[in-house]
C-alpha positions as CSV (number, residue, x, y, z in Angstrom):
1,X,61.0,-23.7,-99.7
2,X,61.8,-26.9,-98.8
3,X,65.5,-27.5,-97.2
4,X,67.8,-30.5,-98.4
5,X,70.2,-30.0,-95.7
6,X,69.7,-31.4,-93.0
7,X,72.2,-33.1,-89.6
8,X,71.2,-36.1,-87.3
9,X,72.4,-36.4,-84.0
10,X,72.0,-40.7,-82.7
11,X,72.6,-41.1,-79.2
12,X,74.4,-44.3,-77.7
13,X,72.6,-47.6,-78.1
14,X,69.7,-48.5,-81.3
15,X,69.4,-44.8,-81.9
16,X,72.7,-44.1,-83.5
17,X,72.3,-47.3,-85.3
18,X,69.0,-46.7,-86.3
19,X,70.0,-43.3,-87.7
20,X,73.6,-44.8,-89.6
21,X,70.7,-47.1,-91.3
22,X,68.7,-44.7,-92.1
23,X,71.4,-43.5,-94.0
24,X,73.1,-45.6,-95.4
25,X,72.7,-46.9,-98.8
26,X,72.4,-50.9,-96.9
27,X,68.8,-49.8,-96.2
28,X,68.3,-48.9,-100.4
29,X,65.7,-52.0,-100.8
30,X,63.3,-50.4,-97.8
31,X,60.4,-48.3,-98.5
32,X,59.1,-45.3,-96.5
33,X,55.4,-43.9,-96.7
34,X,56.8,-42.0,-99.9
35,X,57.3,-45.5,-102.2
36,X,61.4,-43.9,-102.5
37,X,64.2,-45.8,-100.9
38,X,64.9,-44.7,-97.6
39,X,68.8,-44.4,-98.3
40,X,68.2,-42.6,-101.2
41,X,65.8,-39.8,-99.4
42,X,67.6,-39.6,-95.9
43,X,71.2,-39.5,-97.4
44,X,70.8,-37.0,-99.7
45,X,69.2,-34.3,-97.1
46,X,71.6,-35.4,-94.6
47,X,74.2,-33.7,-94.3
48,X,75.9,-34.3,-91.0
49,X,75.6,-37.0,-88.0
50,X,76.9,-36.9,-84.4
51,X,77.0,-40.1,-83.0
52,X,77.0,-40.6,-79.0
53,X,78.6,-44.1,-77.8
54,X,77.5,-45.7,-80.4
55,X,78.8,-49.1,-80.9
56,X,79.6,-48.9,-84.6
57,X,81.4,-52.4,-83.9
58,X,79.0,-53.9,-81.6
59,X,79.1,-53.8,-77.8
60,X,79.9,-56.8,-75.7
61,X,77.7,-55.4,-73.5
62,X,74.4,-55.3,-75.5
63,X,75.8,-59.3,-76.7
64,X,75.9,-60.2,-73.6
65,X,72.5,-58.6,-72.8
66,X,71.0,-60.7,-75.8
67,X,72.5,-64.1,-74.6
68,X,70.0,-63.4,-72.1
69,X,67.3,-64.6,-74.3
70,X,68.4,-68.2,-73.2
71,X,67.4,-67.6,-69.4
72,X,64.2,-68.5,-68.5
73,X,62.1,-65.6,-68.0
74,X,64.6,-63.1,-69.0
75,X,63.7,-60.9,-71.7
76,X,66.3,-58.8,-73.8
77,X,65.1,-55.8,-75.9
78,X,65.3,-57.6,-79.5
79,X,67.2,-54.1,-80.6
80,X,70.1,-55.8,-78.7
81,X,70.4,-58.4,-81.6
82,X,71.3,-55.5,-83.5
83,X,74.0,-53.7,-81.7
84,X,75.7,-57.3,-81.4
85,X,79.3,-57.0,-83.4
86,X,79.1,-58.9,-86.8
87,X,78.5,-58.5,-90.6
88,X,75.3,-56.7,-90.1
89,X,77.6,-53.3,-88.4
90,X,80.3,-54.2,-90.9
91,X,77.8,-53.2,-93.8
92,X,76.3,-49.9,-92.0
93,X,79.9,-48.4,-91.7
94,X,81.1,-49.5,-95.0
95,X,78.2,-47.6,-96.2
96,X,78.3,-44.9,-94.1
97,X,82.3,-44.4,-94.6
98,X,81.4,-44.1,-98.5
99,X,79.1,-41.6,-97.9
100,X,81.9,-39.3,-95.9
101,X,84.4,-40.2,-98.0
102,X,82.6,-38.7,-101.4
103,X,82.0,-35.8,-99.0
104,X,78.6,-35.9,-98.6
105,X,78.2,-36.4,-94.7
106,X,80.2,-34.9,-92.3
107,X,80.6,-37.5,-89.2
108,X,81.5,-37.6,-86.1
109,X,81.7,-39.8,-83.0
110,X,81.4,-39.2,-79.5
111,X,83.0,-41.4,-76.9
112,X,82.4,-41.9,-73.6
113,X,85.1,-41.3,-71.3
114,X,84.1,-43.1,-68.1
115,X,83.0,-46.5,-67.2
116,X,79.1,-46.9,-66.5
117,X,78.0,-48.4,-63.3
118,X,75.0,-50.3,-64.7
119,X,74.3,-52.6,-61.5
120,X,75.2,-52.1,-57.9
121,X,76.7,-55.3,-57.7
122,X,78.6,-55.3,-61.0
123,X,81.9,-53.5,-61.8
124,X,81.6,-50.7,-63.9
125,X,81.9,-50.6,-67.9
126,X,82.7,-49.3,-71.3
127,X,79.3,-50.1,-72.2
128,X,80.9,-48.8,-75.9
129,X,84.5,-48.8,-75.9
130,X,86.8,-46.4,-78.0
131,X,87.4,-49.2,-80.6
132,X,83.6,-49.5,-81.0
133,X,82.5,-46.1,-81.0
134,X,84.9,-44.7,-83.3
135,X,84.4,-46.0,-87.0
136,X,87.5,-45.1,-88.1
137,X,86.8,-42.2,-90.2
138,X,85.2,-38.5,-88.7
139,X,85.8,-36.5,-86.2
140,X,86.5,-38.5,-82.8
141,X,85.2,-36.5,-79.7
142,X,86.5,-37.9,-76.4
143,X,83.9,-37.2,-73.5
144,X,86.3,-37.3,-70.4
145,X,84.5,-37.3,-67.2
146,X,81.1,-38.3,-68.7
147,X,80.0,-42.6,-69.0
148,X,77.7,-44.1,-71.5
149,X,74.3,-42.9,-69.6
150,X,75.7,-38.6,-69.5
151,X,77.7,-38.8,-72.8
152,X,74.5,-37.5,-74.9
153,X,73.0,-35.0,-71.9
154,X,75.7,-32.4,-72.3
155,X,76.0,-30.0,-68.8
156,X,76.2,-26.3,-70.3
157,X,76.3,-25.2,-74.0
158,X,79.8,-24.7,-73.6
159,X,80.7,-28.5,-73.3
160,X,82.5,-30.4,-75.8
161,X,79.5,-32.4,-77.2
162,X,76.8,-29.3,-77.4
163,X,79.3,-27.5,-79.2
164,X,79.8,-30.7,-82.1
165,X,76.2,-30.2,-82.3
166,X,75.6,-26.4,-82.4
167,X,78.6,-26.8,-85.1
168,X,76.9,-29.0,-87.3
169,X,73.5,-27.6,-87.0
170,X,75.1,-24.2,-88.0
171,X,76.3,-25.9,-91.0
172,X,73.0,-27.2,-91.9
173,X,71.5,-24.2,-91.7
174,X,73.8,-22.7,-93.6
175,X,73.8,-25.0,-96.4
176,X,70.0,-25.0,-96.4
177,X,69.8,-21.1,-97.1
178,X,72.5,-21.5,-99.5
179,X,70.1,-24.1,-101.6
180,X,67.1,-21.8,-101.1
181,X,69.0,-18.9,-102.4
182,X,70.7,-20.5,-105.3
183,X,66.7,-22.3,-106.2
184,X,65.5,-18.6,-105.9
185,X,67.8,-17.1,-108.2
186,X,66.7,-19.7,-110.9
């Protein structure tokens, strides 16, 4: 049988954007291999999504990263243009808020707790700070000790961020064998 439950974990940077995307209904007029709207697929067998530092607001970081596109021979990853604040982000969490507030997908948000030392000869960052990573709705998960680079690479299974995982992949499981039982008794 096939599941319909399903959880998404997006770690910090394009991944958890990609993934809020992929879910959310802004994404509706895209087409997968299957000819059905990728919102329409993804969100209904999702059922959860962790989020690690992801800037759900935009990063001034990765904005300043894609002013970079102005230096000669400097060459920004075009993802930055995404993770940028603007109207763009504005959408995916409207969207995505919907979504958890009809109940549908439980959220939350890992933040990072540290600054990141992303040059020796620049002061360490919030690469996404707590007003960015945290949409506003969900569960908020404060990673103290760990910066933008360790908040997704959790150090034991006992650790705040592995559990948020485990948790929701326990859920999914369980609400897949739930479906396949109650299609089985039909």
């Amino acid at each position: 049988h096939q599941s319909n439950s399903s959880s998404s974990s997006g770690s910090g940077g394009s991944g958890g954007s990609a993934a809020q995307e992929g879910i959310s209904s802004v994404t509706a007029n895209r087409q997968h291999a299957g000819g059905l709207p990728v919102s329409s697929s993804l969100s209904r067998v999702t059922c959860g999504i962790v989020f690690f530092a992801t800037p759900h607001f935009g990063s001034d970081v990765a904005a300043m990263g894609w002013r970079l596109r102005h230096v000669p021979y400097a060459s920004p990853a075009p993802s930055l243009a995404r993770l940028t604040p603007g109207p763009h982000l504005t959408a995916l969490n409207q969207a995505l808020e919907g979504l958890h507030a009809d109940g549908r997908i439980a959220v939350i948000s890992a933040v990072e707790g540290e600054r990141t030392q992303l040059a020796p000869m620049l002061p360490k960052w919030h690469v996404v700070p707590e007003a960015s990573a945290y949409p506003g709705f969900g569960e908020k998960l404060l990673l103290t000790g760990q910066d933008h680079i360790s908040c997704c690479k959790p150090a034991s299974q006992s650790a705040p961020s592995y559990e948020a995982v485990a948790t929701l992949m326990r859920r999914a499981l369980h609400l897949a064998r739930q479906q396949r039982d109650e299609m089985g008794q039909r």
